[in-house]
C-alpha positions as CSV (number, residue, x, y, z in Angstrom):
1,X,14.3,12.4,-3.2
2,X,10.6,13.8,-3.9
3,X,8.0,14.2,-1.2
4,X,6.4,11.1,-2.8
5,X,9.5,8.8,-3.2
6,X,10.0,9.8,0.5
7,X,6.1,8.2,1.2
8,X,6.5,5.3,-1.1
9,X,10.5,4.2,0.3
10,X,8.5,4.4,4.0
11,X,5.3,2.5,2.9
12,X,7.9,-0.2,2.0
13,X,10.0,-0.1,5.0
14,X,6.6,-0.3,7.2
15,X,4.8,-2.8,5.6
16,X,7.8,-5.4,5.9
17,X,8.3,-4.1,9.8
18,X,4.4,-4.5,10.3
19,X,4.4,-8.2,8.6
20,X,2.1,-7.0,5.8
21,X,4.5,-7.7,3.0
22,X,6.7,-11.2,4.2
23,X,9.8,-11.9,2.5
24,X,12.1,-15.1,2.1
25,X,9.0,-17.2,3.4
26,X,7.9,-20.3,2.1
27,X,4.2,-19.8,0.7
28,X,1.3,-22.2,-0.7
29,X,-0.7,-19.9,-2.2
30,X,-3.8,-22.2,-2.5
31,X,-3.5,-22.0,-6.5
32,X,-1.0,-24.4,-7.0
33,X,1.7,-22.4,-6.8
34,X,4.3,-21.6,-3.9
35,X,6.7,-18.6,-3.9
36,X,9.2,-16.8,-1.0
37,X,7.1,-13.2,-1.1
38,X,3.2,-12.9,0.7
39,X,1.6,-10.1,1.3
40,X,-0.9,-10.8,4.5
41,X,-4.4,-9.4,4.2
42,X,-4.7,-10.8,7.4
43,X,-2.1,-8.3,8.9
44,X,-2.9,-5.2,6.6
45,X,-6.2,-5.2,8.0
46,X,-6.7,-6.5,11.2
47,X,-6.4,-3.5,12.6
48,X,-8.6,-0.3,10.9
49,X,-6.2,1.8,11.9
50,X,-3.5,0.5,9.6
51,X,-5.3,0.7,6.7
52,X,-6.4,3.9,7.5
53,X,-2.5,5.2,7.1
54,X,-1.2,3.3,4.3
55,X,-5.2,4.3,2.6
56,X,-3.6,8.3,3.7
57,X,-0.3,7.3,1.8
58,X,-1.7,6.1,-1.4
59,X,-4.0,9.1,-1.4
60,X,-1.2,11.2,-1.2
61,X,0.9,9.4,-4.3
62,X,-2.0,9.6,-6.0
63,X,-1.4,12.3,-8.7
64,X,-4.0,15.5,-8.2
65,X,-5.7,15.5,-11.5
66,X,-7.1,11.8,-10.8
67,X,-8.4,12.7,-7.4
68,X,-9.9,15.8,-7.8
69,X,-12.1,14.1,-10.9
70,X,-13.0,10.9,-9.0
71,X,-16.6,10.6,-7.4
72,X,-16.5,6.9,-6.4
73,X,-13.9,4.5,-5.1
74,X,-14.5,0.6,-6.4
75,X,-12.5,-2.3,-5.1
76,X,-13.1,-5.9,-5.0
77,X,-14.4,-7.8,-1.9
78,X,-12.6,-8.7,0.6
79,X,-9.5,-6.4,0.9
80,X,-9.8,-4.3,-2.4
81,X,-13.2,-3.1,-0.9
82,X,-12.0,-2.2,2.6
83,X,-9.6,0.0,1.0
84,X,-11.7,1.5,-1.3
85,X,-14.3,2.0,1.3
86,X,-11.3,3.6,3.5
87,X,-10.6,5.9,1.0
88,X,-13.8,7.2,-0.3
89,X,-14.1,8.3,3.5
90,X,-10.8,9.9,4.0
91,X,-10.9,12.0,0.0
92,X,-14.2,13.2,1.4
93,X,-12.6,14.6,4.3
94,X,-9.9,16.8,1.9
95,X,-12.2,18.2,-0.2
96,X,-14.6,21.5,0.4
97,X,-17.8,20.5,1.8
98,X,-20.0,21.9,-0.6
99,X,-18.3,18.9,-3.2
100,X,-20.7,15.9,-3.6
101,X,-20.0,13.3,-1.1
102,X,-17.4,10.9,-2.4
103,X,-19.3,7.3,-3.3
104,X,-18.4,3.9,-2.8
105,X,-18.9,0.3,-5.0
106,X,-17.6,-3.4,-4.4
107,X,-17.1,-5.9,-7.0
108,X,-18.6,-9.1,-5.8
109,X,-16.6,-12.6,-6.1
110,X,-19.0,-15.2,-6.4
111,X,-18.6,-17.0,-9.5
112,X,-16.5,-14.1,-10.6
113,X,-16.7,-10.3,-9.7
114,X,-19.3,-8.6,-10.7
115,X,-21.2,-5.2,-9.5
116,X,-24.7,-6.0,-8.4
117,X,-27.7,-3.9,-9.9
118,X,-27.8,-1.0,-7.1
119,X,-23.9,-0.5,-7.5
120,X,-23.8,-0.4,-11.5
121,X,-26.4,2.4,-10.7
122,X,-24.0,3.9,-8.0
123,X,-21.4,4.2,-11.1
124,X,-23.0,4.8,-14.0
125,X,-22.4,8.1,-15.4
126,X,-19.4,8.4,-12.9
127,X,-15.4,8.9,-12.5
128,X,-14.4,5.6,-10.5
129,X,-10.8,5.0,-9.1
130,X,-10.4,1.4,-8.6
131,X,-8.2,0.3,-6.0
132,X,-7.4,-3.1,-4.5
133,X,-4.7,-4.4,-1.9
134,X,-2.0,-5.8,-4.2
135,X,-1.6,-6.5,-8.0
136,X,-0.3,-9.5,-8.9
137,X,-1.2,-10.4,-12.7
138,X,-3.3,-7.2,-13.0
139,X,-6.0,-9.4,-14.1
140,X,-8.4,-8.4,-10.8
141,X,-8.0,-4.6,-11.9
142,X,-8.6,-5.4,-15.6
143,X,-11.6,-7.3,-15.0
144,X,-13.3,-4.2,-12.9
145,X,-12.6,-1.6,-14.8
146,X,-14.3,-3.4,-17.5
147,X,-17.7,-3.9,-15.1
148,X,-17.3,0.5,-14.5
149,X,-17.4,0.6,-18.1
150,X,-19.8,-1.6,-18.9
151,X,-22.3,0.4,-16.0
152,X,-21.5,3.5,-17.8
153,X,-18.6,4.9,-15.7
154,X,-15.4,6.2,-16.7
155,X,-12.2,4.5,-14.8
156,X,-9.8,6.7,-14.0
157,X,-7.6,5.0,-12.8
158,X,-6.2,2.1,-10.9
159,X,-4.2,1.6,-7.6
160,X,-2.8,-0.6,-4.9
161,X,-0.6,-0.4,-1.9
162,X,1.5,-2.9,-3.3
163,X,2.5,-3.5,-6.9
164,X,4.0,-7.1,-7.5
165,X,5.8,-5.8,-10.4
166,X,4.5,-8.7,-12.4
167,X,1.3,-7.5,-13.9
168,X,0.2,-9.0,-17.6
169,X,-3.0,-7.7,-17.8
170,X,-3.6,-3.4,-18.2
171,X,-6.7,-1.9,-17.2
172,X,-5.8,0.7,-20.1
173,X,-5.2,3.6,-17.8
174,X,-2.7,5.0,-15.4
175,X,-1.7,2.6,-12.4
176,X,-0.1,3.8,-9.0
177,X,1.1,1.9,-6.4
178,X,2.6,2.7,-3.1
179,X,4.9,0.7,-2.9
180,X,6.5,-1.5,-5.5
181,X,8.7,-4.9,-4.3
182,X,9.8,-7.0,-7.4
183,X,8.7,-10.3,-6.1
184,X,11.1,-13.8,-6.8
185,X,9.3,-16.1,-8.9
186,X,6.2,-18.5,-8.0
187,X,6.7,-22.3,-8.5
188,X,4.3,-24.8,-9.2
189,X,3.5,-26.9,-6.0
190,X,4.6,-30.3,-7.9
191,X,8.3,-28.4,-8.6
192,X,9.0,-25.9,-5.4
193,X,12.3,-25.9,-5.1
194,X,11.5,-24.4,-1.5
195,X,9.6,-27.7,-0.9
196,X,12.9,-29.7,-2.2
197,X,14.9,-28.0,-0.3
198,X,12.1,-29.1,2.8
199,X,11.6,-25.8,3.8
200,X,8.5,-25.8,5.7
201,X,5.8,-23.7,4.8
202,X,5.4,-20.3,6.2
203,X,2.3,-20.3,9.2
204,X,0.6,-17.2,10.0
């Protein structure tokens, strides 16, 4: 097993032990649809230094050639953004100090994500890695590396700490995850089969 497999089979094990990624639950999802796998912001960062290690981890998965390009790290508010911010900070610490210091951008989520005008500016004419907690439909990712490119940056590539496996949207460059859990399928509310079978709903 490779130094990275090594990272990426203990990512997995610690974010199930740490009740980041919950399996066999019972979860509403607030979309309409319920499903057995969660992955808990809430948990993942409550405590900073948590992300901090699992932001260490993914930096370390993360092949060379991308990070030694990238001058900004983008995520989407709430979750995406703390770990983009969390990583911008610990990349700068690797690198020589004479580099440029590492910049940061969040995608706003009211009435969709968006970059506001200082932050287009913060990435225009830039190499952005855009990273967010999870991938589900891929759809989040896709959606900001099209605002980097429409500010005049160049996407490098995206990431997450956990990869749902399930992704139908591609930002059109290389994705890495650190850890990847093929999650069971969702269910509509009105058909749960979890809810048949009066399973109560997972509380956290």
């Amino acid at each position: 097993m490779s130094r990275k497999e090594e990272i990426r089979d203990q990512a997995l094990r610690e974010l199930q032990a740490q009740q980041v990624l919950m399996l066999n639950g019972h979860f509403d999802f607030g979309n309409g649809y319920h499903g057995a796998v969660y992955l808990n912001p809430h948990q993942l960062f409550k405590h900073p230094s948590t992300i901090w290690r699992f932001a260490q981890d993914l930096l370390d998965v993360l092949p060379a050639s991308i990070l030694d390009v990238t001058e900004v790290v983008a995520g989407p508010v709430t979750g995406g953004a703390l770990l983009a911010h969390t990583m911008a900070g610990l990349l700068d610490s690797r690198r020589e100090l004479s580099r440029e210091r590492m910049l940061f951008a969040p995608f706003t989520a009211a009435g969709g994500f968006a970059l506001s005008d200082f932050y287009r500016k913060t990435v225009a004419g830039k190499k952005v890695l855009v990273v967010d907690d999870v991938r589900n439909t891929g759809q989040t990712l896709q959606r900001c590396a099209e605002l980097v490119r429409e500010a005049g940056g160049t996407v490098t590539a995206t990431a997450q700490i956990y990869d749902r496996m399930e992704a139908i949207a591609d930002a059109g460059v290389p994705n890495i995850a650190l850890a990847e859990y093929k999650a069971p399928e969702n269910y509509p509310a009105a058909s749960c089969p979890l809810c048949a079978a009066q399973q109560p709903v997972t509380a956290f």
